[in-house]
MOPAC internal coordinates of N, CA, C and O (Angstrom, degrees):
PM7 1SCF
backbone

  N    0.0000 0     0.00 0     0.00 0    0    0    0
  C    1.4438 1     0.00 0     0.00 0    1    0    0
  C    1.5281 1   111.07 1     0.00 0    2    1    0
  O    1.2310 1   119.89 1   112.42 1    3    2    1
  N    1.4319 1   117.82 1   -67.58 1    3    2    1
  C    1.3051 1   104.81 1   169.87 1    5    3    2
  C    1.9053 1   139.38 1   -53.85 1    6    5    3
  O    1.2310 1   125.24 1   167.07 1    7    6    5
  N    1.1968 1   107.55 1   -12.93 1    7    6    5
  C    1.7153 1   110.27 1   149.48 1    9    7    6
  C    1.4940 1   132.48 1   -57.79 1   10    9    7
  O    1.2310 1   128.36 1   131.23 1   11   10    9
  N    1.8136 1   101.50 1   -48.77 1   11   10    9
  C    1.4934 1   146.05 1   166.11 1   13   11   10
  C    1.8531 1    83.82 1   -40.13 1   14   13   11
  O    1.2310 1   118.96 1    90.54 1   15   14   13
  N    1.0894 1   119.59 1   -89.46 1   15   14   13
  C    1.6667 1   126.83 1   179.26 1   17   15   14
  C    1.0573 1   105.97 1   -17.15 1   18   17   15
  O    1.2310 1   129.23 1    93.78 1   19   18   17
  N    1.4209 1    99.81 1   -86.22 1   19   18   17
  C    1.6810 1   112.44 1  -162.22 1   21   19   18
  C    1.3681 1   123.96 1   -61.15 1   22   21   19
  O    1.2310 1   120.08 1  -178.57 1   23   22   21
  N    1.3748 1   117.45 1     1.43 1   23   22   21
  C    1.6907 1   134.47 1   164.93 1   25   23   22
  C    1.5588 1    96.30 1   -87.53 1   26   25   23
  O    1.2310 1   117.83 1   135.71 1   27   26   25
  N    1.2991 1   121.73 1   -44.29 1   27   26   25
  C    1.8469 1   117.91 1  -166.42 1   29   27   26
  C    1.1330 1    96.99 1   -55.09 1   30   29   27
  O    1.2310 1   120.96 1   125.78 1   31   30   29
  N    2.2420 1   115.78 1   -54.22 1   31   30   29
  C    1.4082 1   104.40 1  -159.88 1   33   31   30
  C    1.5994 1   115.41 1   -89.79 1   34   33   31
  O    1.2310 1   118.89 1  -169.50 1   35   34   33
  N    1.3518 1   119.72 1    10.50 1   35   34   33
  C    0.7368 1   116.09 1   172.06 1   37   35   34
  C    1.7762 1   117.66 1  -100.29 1   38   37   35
  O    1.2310 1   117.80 1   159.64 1   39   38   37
  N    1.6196 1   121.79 1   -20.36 1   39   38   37
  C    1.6850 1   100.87 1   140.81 1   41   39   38
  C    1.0233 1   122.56 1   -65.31 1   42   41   39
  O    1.2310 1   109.88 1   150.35 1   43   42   41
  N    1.1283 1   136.59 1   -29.65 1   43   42   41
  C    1.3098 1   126.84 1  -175.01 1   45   43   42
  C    1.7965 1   119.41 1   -87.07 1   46   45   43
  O    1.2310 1   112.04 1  -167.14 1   47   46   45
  N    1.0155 1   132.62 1    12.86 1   47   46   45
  C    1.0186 1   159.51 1    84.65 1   49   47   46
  C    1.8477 1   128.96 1    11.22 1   50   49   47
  O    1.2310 1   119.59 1   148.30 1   51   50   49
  N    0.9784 1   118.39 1   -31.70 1   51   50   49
  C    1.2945 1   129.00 1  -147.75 1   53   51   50
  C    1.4109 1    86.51 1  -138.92 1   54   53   51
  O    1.2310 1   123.39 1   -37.89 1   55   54   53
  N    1.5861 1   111.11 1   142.11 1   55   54   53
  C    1.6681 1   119.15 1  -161.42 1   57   55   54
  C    1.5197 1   113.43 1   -79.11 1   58   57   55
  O    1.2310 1   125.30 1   134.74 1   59   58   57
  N    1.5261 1   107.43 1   -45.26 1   59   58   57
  C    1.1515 1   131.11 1  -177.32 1   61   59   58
  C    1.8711 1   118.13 1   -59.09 1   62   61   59
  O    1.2310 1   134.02 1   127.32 1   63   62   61
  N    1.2749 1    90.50 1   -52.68 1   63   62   61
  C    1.6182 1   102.98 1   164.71 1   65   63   62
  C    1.5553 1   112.35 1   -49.28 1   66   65   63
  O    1.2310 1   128.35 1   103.66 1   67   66   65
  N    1.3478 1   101.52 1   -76.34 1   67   66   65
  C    1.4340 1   108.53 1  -170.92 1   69   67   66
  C    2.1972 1   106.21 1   -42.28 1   70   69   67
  O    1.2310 1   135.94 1   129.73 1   71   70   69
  N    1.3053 1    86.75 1   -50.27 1   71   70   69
  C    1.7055 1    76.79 1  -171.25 1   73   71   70
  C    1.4889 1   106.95 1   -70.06 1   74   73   71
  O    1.2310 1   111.38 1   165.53 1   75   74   73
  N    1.5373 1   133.85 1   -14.47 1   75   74   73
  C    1.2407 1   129.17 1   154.03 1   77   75   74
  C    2.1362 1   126.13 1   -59.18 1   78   77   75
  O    1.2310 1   140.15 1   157.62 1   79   78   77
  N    1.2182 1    78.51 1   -22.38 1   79   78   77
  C    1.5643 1    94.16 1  -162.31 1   81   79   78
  C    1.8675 1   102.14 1   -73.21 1   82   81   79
  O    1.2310 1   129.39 1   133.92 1   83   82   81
  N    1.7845 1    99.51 1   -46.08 1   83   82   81
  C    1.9026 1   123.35 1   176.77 1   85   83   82
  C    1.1646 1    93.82 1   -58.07 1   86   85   83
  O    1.2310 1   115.28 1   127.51 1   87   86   85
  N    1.5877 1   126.57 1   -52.49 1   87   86   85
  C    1.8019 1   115.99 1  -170.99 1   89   87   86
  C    1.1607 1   101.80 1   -58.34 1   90   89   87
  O    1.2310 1   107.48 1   118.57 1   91   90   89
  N    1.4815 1   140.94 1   -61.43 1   91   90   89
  C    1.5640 1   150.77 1  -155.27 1   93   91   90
  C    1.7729 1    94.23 1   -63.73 1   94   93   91
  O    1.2310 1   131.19 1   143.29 1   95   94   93
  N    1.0751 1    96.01 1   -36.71 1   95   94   93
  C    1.9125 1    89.02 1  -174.41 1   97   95   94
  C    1.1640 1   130.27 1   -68.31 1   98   97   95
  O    1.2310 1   126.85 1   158.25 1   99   98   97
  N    2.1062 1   104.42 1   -21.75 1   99   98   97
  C    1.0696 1   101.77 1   165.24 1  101   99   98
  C    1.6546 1   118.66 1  -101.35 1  102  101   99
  O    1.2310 1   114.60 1   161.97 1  103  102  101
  N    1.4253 1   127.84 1   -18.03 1  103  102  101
  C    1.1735 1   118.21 1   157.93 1  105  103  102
  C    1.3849 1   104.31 1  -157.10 1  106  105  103
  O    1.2310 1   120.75 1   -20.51 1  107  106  105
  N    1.7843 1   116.17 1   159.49 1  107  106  105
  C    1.1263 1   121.37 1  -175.74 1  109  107  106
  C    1.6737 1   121.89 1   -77.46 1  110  109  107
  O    1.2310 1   120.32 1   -52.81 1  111  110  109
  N    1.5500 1   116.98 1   127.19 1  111  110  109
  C    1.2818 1   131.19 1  -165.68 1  113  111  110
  C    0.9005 1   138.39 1  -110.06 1  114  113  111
  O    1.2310 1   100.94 1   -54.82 1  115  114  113
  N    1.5395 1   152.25 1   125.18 1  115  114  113
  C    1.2771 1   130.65 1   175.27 1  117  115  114
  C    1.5155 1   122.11 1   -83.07 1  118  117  115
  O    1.2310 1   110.06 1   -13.62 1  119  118  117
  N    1.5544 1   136.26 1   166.38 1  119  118  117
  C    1.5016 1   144.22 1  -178.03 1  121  119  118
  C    1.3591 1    93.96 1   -41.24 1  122  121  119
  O    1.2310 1   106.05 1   136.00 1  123  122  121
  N    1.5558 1   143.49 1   -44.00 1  123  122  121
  C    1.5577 1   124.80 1  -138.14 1  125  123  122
  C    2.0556 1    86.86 1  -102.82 1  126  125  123
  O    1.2310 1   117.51 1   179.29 1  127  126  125
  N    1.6771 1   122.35 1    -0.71 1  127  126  125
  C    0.9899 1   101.18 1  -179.20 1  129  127  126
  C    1.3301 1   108.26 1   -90.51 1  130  129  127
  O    1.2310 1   120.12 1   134.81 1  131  130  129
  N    1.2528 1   117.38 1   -45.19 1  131  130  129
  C    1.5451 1   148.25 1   159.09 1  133  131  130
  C    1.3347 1    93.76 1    -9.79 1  134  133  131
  O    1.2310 1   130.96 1    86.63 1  135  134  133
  N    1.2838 1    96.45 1   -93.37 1  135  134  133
  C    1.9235 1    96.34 1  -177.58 1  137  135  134
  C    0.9907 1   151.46 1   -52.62 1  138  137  135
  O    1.2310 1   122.32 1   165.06 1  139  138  137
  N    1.8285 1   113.17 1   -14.94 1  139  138  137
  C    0.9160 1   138.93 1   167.12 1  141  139  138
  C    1.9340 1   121.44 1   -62.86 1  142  141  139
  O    1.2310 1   138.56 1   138.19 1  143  142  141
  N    1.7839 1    81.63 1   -41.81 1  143  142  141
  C    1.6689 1    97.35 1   172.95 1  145  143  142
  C    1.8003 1   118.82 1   -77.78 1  146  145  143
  O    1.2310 1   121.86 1   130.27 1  147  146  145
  N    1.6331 1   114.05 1   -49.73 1  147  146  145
  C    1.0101 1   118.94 1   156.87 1  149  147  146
  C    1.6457 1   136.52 1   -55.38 1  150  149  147
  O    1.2310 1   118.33 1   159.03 1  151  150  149
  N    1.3968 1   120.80 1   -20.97 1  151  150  149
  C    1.2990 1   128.36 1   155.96 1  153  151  150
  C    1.7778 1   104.85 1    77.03 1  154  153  151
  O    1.2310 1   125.41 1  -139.22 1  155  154  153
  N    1.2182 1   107.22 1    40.78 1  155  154  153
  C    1.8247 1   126.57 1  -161.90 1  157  155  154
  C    2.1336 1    90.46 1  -141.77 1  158  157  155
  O    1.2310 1   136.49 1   -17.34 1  159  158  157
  N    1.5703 1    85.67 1   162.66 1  159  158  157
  C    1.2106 1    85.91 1   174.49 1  161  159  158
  C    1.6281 1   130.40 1  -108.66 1  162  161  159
  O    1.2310 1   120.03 1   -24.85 1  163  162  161
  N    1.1146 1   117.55 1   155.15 1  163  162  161
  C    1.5282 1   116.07 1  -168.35 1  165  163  162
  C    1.5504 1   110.95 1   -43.14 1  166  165  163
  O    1.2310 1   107.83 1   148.92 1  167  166  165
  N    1.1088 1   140.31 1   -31.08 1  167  166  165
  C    1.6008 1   123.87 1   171.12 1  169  167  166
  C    1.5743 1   122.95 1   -72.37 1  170  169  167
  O    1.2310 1   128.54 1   163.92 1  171  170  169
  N    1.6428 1   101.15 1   -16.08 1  171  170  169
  C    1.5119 1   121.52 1   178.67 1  173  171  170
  C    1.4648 1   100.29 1   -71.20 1  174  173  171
  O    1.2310 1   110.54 1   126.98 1  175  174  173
  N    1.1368 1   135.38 1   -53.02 1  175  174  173
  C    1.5807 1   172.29 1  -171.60 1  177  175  174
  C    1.3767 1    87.46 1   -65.17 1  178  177  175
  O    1.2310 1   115.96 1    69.87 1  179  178  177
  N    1.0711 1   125.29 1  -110.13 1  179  178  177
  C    1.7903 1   131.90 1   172.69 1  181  179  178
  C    1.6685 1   113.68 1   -13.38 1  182  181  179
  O    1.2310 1   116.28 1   128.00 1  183  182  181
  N    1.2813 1   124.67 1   -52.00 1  183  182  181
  C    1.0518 1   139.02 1   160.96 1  185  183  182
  C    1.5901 1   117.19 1   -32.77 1  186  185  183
  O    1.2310 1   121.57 1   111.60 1  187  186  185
  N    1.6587 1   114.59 1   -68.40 1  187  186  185
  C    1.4833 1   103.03 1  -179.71 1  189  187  186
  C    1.3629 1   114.11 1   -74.88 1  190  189  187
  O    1.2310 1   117.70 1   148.63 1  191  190  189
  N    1.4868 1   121.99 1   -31.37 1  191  190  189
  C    1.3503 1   136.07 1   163.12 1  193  191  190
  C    1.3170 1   128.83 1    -6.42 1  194  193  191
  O    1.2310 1   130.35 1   105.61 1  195  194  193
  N    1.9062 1    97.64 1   -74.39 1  195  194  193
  C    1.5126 1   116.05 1   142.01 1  197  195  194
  C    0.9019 1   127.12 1   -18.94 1  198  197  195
  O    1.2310 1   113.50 1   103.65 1  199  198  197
  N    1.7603 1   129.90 1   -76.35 1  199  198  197
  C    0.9058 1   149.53 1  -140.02 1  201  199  198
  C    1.9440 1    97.03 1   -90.55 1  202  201  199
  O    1.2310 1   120.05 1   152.97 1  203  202  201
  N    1.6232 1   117.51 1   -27.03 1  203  202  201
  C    1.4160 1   111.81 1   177.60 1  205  203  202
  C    1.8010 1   103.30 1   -71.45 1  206  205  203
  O    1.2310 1   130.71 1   131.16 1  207  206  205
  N    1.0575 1    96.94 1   -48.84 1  207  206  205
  C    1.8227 1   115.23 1  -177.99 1  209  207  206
  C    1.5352 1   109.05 1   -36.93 1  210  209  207
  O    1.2310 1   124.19 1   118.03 1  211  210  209
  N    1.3602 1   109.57 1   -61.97 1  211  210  209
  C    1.4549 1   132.87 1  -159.04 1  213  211  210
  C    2.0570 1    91.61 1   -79.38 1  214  213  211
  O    1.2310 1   133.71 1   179.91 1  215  214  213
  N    0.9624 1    91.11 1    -0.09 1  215  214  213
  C    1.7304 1    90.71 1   175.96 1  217  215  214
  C    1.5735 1   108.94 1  -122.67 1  218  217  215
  O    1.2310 1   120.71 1   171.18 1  219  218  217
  N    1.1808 1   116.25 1    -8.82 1  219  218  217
  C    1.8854 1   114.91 1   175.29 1  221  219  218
  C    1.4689 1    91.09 1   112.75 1  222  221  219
  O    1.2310 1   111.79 1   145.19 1  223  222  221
  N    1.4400 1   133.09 1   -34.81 1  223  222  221
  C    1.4163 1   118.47 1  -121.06 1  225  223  222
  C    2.0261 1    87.68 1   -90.45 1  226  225  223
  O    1.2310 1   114.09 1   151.40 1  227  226  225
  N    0.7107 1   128.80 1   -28.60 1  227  226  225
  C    1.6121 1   126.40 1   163.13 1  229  227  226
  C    1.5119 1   113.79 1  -118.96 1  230  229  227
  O    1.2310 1   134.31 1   -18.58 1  231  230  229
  N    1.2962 1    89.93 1   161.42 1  231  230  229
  C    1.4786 1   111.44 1   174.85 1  233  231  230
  C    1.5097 1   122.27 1  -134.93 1  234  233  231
  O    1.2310 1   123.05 1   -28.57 1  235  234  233
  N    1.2260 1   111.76 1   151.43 1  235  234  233
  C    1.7674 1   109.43 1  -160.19 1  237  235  234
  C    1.7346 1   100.00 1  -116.85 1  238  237  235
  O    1.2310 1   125.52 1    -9.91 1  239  238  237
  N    1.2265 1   106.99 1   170.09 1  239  238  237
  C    1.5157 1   108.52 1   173.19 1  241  239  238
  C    1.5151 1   105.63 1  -176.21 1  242  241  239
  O    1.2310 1   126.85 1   -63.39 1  243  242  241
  N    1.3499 1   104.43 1   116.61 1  243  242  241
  C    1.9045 1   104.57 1  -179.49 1  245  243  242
  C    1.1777 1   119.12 1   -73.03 1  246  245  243
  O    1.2310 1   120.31 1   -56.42 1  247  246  245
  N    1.3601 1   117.02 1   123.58 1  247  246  245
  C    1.2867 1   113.23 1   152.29 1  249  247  246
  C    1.2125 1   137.65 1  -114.72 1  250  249  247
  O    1.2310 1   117.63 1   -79.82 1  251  250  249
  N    1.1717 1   122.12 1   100.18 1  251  250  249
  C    1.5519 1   134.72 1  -170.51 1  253  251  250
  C    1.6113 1    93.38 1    84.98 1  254  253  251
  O    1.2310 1   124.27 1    45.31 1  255  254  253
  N    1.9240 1   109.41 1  -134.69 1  255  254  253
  C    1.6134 1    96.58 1  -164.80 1  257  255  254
  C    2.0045 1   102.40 1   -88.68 1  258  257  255
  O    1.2310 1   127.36 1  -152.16 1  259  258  257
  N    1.4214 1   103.45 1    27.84 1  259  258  257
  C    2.0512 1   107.52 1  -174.44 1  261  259  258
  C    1.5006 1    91.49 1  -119.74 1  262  261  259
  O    1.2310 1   136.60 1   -32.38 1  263  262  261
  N    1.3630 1    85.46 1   147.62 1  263  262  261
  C    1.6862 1   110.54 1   169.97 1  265  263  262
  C    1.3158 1   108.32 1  -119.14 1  266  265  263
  O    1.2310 1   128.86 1   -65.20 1  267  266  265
  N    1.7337 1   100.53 1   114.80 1  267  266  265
  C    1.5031 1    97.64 1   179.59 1  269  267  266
  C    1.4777 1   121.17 1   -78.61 1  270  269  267
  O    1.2310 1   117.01 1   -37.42 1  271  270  269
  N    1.3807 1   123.30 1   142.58 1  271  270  269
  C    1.6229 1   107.45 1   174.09 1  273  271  270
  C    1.5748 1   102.19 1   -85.62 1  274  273  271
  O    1.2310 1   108.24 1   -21.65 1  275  274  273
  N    1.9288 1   139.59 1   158.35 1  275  274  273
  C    1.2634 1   107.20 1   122.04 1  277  275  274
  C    1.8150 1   102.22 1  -154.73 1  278  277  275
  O    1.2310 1   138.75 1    -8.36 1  279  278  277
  N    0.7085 1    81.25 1   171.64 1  279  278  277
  C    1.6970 1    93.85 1   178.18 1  281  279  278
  C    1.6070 1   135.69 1   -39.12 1  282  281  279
  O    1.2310 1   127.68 1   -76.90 1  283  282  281
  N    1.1138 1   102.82 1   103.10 1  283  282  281
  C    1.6827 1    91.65 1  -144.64 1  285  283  282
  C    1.5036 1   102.13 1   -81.87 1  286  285  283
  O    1.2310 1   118.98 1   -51.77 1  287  286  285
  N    0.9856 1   119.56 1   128.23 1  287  286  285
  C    2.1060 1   147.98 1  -170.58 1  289  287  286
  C    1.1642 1    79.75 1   -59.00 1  290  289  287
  O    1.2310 1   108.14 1    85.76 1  291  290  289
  N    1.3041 1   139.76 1   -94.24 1  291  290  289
  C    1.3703 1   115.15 1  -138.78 1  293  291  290
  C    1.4906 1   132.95 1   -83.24 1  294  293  291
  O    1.2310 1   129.19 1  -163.34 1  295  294  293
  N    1.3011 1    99.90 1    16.66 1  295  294  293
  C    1.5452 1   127.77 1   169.86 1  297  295  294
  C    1.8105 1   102.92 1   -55.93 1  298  297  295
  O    1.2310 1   137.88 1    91.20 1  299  298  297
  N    1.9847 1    82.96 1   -88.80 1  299  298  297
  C    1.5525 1   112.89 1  -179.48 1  301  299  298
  C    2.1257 1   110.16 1   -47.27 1  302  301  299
  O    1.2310 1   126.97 1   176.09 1  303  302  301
  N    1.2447 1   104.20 1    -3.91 1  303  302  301
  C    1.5856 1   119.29 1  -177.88 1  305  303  302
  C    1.2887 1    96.55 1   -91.65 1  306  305  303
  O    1.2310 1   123.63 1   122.90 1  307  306  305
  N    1.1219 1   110.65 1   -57.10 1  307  306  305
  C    1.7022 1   109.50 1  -169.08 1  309  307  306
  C    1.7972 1   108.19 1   -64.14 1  310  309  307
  O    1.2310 1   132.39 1   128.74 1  311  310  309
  N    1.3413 1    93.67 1   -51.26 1  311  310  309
  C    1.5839 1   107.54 1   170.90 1  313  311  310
  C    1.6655 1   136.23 1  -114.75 1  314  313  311
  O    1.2310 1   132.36 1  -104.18 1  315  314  313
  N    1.8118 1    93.72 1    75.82 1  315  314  313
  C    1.6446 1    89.27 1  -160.27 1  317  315  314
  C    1.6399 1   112.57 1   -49.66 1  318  317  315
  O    1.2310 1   113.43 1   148.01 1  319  318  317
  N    1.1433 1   130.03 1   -31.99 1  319  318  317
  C    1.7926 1   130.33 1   169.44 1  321  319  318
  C    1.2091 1   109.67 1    -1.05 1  322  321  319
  O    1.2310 1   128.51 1   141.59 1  323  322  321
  N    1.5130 1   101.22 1   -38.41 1  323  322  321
  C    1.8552 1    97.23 1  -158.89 1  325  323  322
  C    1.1653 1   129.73 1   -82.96 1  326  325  323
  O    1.2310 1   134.11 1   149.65 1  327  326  325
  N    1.5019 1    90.32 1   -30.35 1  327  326  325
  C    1.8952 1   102.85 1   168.88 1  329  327  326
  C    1.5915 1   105.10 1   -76.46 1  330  329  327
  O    1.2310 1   116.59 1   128.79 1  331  330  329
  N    1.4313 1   124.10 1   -51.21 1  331  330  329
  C    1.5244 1   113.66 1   169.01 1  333  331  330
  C    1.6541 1   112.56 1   -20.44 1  334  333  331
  O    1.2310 1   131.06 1   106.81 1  335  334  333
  N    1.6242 1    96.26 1   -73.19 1  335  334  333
  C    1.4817 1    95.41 1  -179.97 1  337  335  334
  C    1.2479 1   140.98 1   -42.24 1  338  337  335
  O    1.2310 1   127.69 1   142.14 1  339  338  337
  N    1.5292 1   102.80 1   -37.86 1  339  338  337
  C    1.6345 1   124.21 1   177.02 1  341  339  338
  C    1.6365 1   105.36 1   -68.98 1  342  341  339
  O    1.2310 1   120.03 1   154.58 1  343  342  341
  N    1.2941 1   117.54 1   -25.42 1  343  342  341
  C    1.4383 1   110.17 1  -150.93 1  345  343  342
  C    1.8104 1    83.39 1  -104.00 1  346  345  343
  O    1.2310 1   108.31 1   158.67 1  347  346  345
  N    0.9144 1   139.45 1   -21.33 1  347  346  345
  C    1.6435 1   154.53 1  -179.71 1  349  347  346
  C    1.4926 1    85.77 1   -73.26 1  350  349  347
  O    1.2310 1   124.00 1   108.13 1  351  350  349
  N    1.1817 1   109.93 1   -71.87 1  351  350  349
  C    1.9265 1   118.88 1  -161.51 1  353  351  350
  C    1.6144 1   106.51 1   -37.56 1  354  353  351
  O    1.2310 1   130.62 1   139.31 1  355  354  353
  N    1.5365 1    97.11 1   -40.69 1  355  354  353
  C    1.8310 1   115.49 1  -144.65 1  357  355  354
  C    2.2347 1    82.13 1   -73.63 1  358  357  355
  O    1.2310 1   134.44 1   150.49 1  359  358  357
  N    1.0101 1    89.68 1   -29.51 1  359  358  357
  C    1.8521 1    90.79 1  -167.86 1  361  359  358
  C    1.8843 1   109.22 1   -70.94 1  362  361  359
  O    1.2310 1   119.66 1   177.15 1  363  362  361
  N    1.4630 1   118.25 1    -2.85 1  363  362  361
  C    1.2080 1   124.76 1  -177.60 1  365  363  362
  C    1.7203 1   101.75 1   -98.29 1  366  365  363
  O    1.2310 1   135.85 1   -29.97 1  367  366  365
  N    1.2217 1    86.92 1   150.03 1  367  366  365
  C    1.6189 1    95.14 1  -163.82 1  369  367  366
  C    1.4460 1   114.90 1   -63.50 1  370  369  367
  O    1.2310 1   115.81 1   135.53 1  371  370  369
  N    1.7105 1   125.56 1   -44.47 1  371  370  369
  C    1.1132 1   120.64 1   154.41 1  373  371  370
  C    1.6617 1   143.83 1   -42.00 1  374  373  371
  O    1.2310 1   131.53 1   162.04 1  375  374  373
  N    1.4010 1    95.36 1   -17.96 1  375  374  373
  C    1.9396 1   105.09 1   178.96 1  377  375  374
  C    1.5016 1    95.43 1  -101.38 1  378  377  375
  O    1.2310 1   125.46 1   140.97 1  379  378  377
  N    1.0151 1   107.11 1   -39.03 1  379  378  377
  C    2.2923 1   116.36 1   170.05 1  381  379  378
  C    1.1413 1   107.57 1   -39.62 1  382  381  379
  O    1.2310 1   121.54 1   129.59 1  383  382  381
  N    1.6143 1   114.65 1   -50.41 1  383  382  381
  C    1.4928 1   106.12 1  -173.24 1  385  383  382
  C    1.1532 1    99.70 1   -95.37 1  386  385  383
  O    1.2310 1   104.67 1  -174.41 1  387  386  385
  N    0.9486 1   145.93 1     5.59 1  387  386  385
  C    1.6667 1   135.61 1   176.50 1  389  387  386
  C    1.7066 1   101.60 1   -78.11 1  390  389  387
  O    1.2310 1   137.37 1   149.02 1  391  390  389
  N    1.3862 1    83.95 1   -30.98 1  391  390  389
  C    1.7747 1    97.65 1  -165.30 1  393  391  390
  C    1.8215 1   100.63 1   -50.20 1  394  393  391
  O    1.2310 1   136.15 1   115.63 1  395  394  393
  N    1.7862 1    86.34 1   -64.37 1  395  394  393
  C    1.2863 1   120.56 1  -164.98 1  397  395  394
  C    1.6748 1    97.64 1   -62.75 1  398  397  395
  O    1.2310 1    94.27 1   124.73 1  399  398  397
  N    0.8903 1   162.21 1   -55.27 1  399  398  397
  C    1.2858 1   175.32 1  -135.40 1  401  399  398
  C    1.3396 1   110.53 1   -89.28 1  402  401  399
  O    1.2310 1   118.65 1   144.71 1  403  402  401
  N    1.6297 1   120.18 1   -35.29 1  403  402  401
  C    1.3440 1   132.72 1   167.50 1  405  403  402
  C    1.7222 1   106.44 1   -87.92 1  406  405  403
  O    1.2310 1   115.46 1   159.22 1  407  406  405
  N    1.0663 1   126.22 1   -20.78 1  407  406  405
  C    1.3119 1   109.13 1   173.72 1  409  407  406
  C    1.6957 1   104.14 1  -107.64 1  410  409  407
  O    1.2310 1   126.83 1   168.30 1  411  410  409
  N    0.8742 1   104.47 1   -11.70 1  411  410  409
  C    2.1588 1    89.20 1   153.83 1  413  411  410
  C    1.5773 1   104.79 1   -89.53 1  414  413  411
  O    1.2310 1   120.94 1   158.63 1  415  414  413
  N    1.2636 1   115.81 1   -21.37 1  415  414  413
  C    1.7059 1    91.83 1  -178.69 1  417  415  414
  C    1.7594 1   108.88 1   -71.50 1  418  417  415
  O    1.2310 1   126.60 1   137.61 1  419  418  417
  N    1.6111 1   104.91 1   -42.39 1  419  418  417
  C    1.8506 1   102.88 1  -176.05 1  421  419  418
  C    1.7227 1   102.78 1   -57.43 1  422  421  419
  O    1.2310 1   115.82 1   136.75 1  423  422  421
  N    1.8014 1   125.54 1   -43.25 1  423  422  421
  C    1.2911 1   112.98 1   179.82 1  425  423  422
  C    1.6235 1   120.62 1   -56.99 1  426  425  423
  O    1.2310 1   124.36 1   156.03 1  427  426  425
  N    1.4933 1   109.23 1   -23.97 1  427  426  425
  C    1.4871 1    99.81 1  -159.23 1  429  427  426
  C    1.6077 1    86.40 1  -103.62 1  430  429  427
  O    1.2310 1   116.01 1   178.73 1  431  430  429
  N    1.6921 1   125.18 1    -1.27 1  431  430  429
  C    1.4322 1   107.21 1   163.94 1  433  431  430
  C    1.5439 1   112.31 1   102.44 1  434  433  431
  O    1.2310 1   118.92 1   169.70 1  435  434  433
  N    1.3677 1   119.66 1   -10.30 1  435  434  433
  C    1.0434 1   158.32 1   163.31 1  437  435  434
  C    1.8893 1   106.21 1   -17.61 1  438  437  435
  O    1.2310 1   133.20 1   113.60 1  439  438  437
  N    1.3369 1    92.10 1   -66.40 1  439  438  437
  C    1.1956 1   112.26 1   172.85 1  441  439  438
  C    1.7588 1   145.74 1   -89.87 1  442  441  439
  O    1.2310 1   111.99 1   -84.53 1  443  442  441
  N    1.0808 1   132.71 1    95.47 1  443  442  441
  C    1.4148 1   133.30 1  -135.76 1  445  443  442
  C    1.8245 1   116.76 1   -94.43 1  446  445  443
  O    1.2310 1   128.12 1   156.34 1  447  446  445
  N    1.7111 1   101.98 1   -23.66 1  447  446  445
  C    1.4198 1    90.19 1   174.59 1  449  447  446
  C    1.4730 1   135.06 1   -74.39 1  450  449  447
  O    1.2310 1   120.16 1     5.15 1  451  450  449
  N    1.2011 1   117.29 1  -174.85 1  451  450  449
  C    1.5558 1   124.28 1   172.30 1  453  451  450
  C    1.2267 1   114.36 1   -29.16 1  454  453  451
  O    1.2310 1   118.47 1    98.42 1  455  454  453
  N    1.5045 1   120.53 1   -81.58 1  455  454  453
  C    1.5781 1   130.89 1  -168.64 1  457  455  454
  C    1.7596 1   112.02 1   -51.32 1  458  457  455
  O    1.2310 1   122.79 1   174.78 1  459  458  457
  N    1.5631 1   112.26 1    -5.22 1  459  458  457
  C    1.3870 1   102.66 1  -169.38 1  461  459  458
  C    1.3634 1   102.59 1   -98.27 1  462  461  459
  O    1.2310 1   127.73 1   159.30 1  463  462  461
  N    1.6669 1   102.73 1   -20.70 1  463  462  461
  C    1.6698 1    90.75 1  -166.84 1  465  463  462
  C    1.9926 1   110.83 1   -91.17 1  466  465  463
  O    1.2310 1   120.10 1   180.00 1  467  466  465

């Protein structure tokens, strides 16, 4: 358990993660939304992805030719901290507009895969 920890706080830790982690918290996403909001490129994206997966803290599931990311429940169950954190994070202006930035991109169409429509 305590390794288990010190892998959680140490993605979360990392800027990119965390503001991937606030999008996933509020709804489940695929790579082309991610990046679209983060403004990085899909191996950058794929990259922490990995690195949330390989730690519990998301979970993926294909549908058709998209892989959805989202936040895996019994993670943030075992260790409520994480949603605290996420829900603290989401109140800073940089994860706000990430927020905000993904829901004007799906209104203005911006965004083309599965999970957006």
């Amino acid at each position: 358990m305590e390794k288990e920890l010190l892998n959680i706080l140490k993605a979360l830790a990392d800027e990119s993660r965390l503001r991937i982690l606030c999008l996933l918290n509020r709804k489940d996403l695929c790579v082309c939304e991610i990046e679209a909001v983060l403004k990085t490129s899909q191996s950058n994206i794929s990259r922490h992805l990995t690195k949330l997966k390989d730690r519990g803290l998301i979970i993926s599931e294909k549908q058709a030719q998209f892989v959805i990311h989202k936040i895996n429940k019994e993670m943030t169950e075992k260790y409520p901290f994480i949603l605290t954190i996420l829900n603290q994070a989401s109140k800073v202006d940089k994860y706000k507009s990430d927020l905000e930035n993904l829901k004007d991109m799906k209104v203005r169409g911006m965004i083309s895969c599965k999970s957006a429509k």
